[in-house]
Backbone as CSV, one residue per row, in Angstrom:
resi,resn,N_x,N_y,N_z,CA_x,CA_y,CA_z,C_x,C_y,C_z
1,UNK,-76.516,-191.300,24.323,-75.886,-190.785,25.519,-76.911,-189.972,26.314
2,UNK,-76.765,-190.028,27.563,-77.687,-189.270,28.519,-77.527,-188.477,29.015
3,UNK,-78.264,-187.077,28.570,-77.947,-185.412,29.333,-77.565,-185.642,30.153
4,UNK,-76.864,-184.495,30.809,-76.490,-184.335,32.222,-77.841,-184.047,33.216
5,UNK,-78.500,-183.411,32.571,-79.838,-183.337,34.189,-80.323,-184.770,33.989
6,UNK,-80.727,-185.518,32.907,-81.410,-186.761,33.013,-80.587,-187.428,34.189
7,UNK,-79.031,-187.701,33.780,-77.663,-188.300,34.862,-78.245,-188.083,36.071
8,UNK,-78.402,-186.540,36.554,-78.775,-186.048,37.698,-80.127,-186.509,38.474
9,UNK,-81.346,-186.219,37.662,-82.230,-186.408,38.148,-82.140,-187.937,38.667
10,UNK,-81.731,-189.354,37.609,-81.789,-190.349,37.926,-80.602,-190.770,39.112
11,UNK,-79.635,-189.832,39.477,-79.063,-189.890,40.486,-79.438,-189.774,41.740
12,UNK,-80.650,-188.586,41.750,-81.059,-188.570,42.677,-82.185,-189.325,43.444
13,UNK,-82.818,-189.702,42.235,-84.023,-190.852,42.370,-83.483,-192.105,42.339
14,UNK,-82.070,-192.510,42.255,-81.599,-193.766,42.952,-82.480,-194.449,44.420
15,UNK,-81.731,-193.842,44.901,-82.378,-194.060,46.266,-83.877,-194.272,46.904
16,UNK,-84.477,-193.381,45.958,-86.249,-193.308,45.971,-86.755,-194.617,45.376
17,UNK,-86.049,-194.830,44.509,-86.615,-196.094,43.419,-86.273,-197.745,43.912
18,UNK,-84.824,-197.401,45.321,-84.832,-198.616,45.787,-85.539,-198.718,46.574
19,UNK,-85.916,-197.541,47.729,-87.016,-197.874,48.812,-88.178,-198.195,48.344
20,UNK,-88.931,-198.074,46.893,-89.832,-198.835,46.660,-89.685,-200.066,45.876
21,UNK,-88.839,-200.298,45.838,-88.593,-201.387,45.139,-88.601,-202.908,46.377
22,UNK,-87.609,-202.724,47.322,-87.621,-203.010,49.088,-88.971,-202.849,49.653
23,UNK,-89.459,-201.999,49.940,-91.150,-202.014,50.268,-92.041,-203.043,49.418
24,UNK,-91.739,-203.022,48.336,-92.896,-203.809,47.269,-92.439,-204.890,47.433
25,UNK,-91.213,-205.610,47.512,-90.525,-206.925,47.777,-91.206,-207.143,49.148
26,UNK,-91.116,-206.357,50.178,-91.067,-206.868,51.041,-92.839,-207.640,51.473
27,UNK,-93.930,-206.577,50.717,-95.038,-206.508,50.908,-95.535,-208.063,49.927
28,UNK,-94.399,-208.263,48.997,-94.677,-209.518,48.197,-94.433,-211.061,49.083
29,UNK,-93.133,-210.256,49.794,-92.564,-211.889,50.565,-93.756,-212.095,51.579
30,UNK,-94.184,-210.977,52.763,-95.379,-211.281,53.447,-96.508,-211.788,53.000
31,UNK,-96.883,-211.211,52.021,-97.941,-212.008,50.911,-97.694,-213.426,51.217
32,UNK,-96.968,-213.740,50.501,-96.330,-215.302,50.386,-96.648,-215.948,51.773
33,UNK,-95.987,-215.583,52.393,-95.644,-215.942,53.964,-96.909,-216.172,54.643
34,UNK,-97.607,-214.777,54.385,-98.892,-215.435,55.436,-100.472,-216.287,54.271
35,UNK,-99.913,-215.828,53.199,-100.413,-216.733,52.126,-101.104,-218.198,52.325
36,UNK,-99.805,-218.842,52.998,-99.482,-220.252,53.871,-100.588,-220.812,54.666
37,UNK,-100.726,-219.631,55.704,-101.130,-219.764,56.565,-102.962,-220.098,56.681
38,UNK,-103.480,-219.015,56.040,-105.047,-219.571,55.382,-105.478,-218.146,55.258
39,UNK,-107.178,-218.279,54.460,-107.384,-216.885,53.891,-107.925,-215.669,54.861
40,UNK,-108.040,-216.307,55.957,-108.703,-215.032,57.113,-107.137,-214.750,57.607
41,UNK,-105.962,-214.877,57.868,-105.135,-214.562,58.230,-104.227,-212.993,56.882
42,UNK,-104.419,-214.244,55.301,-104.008,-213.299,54.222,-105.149,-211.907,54.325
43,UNK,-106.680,-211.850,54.420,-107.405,-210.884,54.873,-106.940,-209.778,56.093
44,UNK,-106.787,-210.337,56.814,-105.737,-209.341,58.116,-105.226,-208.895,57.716
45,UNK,-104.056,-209.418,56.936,-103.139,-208.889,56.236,-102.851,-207.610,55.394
46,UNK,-104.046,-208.075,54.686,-105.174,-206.834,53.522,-105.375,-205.786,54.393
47,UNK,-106.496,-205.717,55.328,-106.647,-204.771,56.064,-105.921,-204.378,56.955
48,UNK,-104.952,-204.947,57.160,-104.163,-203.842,57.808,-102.998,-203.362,56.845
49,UNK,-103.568,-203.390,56.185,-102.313,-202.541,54.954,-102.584,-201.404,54.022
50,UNK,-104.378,-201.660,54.481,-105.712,-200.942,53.907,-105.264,-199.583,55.212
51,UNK,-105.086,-199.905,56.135,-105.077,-198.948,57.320,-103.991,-198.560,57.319
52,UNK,-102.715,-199.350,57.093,-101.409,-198.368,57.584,-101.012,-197.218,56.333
53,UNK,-101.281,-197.905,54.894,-101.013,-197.408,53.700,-100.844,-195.956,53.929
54,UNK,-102.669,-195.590,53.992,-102.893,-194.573,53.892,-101.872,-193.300,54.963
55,UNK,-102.042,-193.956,56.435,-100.787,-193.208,57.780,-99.964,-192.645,57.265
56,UNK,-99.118,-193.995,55.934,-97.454,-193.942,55.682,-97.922,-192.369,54.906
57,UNK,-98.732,-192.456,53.641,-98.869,-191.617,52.487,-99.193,-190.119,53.744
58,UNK,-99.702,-190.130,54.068,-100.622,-188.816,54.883,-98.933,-187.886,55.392
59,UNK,-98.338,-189.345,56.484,-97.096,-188.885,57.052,-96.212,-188.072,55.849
60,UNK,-96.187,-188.964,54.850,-94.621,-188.559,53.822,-95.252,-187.459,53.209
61,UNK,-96.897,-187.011,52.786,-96.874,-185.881,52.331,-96.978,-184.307,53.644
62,UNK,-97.220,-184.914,54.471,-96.809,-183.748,55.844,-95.614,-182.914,55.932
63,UNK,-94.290,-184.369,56.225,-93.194,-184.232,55.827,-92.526,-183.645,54.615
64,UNK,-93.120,-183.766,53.393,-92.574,-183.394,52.020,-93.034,-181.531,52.247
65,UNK,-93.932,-181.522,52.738,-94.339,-180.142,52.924,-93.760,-179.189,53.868
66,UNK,-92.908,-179.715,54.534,-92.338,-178.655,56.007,-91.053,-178.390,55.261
67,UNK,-90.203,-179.310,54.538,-89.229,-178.764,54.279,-89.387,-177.196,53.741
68,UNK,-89.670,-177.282,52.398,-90.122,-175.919,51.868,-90.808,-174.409,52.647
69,UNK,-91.634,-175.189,53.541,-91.675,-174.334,54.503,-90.852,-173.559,55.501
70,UNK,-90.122,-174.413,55.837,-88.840,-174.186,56.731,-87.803,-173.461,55.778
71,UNK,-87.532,-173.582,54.910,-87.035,-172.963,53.978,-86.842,-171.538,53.678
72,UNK,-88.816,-171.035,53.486,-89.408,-170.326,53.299,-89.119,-169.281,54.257
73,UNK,-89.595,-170.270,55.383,-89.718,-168.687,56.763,-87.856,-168.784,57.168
74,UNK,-87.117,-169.296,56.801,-85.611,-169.436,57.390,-85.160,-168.317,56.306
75,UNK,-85.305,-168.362,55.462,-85.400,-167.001,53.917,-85.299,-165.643,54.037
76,UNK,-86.987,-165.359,54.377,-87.335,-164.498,54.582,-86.678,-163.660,55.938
């Protein structure tokens, strides 16, 4: 049987675990898709995923950081 915080925690990481799950599908079907097409197109592909990756990660840890902040000075 499974604690109650385990219950919890995995309750709350529902949601987290499908958006990557949807992202990684989705990054698989494009794969595929432009796969098709020939290898300087699947290369594009690469690099621009080489370029946005990093945006997405930079953005979500910006974001992960203001909450607490806002928090902080709303607190005090």
């Amino acid at each position: 049987m499974i604690g109650k915080e385990t219950r919890q925690t995995i309750e709350l990481a529902a949601p987290m675990i499908m958006a990557q799950l949807a992202q990684m599908s989705m990054s698989f079907v494009d794969t595929i898709m432009v796969g098709r097409l020939g290898q300087q197109e699947l290369a594009g592909v690469a690099v621009g995923g080489a370029v946005f990756f990093p945006l997405i990660v930079m953005t979500l840890g910006i974001l992960m950081g203001v909450g607490p902040m806002v928090s902080g000075l709303r607190g005090s």
